[in-house]
C-alpha positions as CSV (number, residue, x, y, z in Angstrom):
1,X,22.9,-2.8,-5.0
2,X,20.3,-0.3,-4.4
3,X,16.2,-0.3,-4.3
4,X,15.0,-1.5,-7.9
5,X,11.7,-1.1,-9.4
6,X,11.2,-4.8,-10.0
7,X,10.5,-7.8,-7.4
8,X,11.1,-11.3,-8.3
9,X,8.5,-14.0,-6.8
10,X,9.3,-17.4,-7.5
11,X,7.2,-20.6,-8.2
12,X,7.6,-21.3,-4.3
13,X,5.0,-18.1,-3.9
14,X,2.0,-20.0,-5.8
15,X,2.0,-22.6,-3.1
16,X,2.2,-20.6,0.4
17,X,-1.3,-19.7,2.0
18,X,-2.9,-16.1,1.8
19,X,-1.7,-14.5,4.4
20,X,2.1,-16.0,3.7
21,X,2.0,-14.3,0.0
22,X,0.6,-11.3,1.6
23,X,3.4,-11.2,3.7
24,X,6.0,-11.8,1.4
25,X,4.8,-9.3,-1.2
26,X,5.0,-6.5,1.8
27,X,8.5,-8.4,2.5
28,X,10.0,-7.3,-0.8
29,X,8.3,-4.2,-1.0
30,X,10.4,-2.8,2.0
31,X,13.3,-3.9,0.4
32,X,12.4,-2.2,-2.3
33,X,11.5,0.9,-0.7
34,X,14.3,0.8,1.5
35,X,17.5,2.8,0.6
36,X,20.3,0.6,-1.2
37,X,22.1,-1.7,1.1
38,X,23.7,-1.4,4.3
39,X,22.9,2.2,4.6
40,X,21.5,3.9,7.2
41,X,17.9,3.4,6.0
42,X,18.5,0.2,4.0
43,X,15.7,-2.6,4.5
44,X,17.7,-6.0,5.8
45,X,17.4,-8.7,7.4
46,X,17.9,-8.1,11.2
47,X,16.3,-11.5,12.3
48,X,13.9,-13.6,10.7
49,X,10.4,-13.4,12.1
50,X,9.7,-17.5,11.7
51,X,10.0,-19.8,13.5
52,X,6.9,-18.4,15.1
53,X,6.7,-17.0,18.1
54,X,10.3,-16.0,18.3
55,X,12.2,-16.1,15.0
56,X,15.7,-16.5,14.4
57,X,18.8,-14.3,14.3
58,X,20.1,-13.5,10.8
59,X,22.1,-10.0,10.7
60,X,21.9,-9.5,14.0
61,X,22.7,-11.7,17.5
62,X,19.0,-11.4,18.6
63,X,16.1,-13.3,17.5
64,X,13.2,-11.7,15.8
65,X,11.0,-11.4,19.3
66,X,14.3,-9.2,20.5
67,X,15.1,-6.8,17.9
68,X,16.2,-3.6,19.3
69,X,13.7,-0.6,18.0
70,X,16.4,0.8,15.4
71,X,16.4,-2.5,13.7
72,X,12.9,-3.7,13.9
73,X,12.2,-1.0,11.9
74,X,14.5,-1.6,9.6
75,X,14.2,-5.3,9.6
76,X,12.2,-6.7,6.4
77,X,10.3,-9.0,8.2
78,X,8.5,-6.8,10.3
79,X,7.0,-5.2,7.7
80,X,5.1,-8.5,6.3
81,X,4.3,-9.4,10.1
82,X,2.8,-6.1,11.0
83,X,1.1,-6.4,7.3
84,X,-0.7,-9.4,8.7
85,X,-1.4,-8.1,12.3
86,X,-3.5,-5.5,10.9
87,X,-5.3,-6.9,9.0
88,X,-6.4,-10.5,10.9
89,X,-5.8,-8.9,14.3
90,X,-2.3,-11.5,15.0
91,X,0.1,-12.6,13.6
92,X,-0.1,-16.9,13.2
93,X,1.4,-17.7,10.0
């Protein structure tokens, strides 16, 4: 499967707080964005970025606060974390 033009939200997204939706829209946008999957520029799911502060592993054997550079980058998390940095100045979902 590659990146699509569509994202899918479910009923779940109505009831998360602000900065939660925020970050799941950027979520799914990288995905989207990203190049289809498991290539070399594909959007995954290195490590989940909750629970906060230092995640869990998912595709990878380090947790979210470990993330080597290459897949940080690539990790779709990140992108929804960094989303919400910027604009609140941290990260305390």
């Amino acid at each position: 499967m590659g990146p699509s033009n569509r994202i899918y939200i479910c009923s779940v997204f109505d009831g998360l707080w602000i900065k939660s939706r925020t970050a799941v829209v950027v979520h799914e946008l990288a995905h989207s964005v990203g190049g289809p999957d498991k290539s070399s520029s594909s959007i995954r799911h290195f490590a989940r970025e909750l629970p906060f502060p230092n995640g869990t592993p998912d595709e990878s054997p380090r947790d979210y606060s470990h993330l080597l550079p290459e897949e940080a980058i690539r990790n779709a998390g990140s992108y929804g974390s960094f989303a919400i940095h910027a604009a609140f100045g941290f990260e305390n979902r």
